[in-house]
C-alpha positions as CSV (number, residue, x, y, z in Angstrom):
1,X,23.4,-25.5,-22.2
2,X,26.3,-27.2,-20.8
3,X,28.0,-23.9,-19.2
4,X,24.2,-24.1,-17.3
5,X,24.6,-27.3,-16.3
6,X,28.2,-27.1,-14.9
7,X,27.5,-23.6,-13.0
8,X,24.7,-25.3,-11.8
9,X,26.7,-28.5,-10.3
10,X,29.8,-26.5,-9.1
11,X,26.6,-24.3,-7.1
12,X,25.5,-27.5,-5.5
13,X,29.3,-28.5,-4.7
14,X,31.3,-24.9,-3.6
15,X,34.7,-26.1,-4.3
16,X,36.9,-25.4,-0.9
17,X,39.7,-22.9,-1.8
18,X,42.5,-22.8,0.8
19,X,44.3,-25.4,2.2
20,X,43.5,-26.2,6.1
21,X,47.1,-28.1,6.4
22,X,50.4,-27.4,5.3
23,X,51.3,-30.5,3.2
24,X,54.3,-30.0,0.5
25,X,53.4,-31.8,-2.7
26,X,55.0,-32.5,-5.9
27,X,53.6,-30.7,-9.2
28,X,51.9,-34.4,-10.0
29,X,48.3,-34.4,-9.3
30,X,48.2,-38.3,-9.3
31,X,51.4,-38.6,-6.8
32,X,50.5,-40.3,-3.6
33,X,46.9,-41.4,-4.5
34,X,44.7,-44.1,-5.4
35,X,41.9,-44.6,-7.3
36,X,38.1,-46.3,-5.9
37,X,35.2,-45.8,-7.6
38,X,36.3,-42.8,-9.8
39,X,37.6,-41.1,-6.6
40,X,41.3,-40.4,-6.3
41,X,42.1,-41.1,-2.5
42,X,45.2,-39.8,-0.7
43,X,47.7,-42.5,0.2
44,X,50.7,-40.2,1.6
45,X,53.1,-42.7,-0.2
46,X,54.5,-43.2,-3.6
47,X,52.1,-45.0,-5.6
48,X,50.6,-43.6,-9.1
49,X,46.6,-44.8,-9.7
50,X,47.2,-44.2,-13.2
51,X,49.5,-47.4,-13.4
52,X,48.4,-49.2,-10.1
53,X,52.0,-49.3,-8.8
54,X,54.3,-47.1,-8.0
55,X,55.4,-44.3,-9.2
56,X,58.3,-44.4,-12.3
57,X,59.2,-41.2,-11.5
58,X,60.0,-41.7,-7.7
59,X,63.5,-41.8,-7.7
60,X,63.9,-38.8,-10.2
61,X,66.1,-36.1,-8.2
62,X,63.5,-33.5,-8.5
63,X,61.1,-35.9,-7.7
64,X,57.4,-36.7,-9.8
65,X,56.3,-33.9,-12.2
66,X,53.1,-34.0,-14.5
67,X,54.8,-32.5,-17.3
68,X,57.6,-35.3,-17.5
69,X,55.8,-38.2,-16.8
70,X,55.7,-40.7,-19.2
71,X,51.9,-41.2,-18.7
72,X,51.2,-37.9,-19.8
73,X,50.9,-37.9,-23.9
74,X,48.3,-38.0,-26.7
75,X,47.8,-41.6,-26.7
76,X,46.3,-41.3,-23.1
77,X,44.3,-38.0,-24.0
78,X,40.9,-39.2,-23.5
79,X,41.4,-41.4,-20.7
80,X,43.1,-38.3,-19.2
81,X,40.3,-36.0,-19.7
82,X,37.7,-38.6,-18.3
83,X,39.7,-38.1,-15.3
84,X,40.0,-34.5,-15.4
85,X,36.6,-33.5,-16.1
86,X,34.4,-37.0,-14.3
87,X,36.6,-37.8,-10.9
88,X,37.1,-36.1,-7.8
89,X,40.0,-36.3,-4.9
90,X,40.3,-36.1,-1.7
91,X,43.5,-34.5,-0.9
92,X,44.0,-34.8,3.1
93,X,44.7,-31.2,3.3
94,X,41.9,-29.8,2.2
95,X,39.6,-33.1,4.2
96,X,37.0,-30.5,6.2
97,X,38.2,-29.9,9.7
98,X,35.5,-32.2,12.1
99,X,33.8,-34.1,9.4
100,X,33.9,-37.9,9.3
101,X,33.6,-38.0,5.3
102,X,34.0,-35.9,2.4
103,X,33.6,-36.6,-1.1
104,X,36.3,-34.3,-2.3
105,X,36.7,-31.8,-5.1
106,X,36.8,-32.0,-8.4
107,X,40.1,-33.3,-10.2
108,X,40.3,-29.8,-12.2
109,X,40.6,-28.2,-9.1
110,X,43.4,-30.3,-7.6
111,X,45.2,-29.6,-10.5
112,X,45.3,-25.9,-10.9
113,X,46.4,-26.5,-6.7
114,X,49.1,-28.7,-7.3
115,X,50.4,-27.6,-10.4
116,X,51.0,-24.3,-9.5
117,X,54.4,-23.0,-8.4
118,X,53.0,-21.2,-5.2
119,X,51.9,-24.8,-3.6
120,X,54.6,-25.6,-1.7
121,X,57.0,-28.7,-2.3
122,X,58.7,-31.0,-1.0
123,X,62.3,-29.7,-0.1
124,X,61.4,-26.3,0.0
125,X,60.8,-24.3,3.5
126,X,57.0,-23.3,4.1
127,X,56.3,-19.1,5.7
128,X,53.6,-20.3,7.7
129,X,52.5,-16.4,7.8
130,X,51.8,-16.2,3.9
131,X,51.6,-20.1,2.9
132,X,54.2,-19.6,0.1
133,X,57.7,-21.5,-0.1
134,X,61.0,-19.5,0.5
């Protein structure tokens, strides 16, 4: 029943699949956004919605990463998966070309995006041709 229901909603809300700017991110899906009304909203600065100030990872020399950050452990699991699974973000690269709003994709989403080591980062030059870092 609830595999119906979710192929049912992500039907009604086709999830946008490539990027439409070139925008280097760290492997932090929270970095640079803030939260309103269970909608993660892109800041382009340093700020973590998570602990509504900014990020304690900043000043790391490799910069903010998901899998280091002290916010990411057990004791925060089910906060963390209300997030994953009930919010959505609007990432400004993926903001539809023309349109005046957009109420983003799901947070799932976003992650696989910014987690994985083909989105390119900060640092790092991007092939315009192929959108992958050299």
């Amino acid at each position: 029943m609830f595999e119906n229901l979710t192929r049912r909603l992500k039907g009604s809300r086709p999830e946008i699949q490539k990027t439409l700017v070139k925008k280097p991110r760290f492997p932090c899906p929270f970095y640079g956004f803030h939260e309103a009304f269970n909608i993660f909203v892109d800041q382009c600065g340093n700020q973590c919605p998570l602990m509504d100030h900014t990020c304690q990872m900043a000043d790391c020399p490799s910069g903010p990463n998901w899998n280091k950050c002290p916010f990411n452990c057990k004791k925060n699991k089910e906060a963390l998966n209300n997030i994953f699974y009930g919010h959505r973000i609007v990432p400004n690269e993926f903001w539809p070309k023309g349109q005046s709003s957009w109420d983003g994709m799901l947070f799932q989403t976003w992650m696989e995006y910014v987690m994985d080591p083909n989105t390119p980062r900060p640092g790092k030059h991007v092939d315009e041709k192929n959108d992958k870092p050299n």
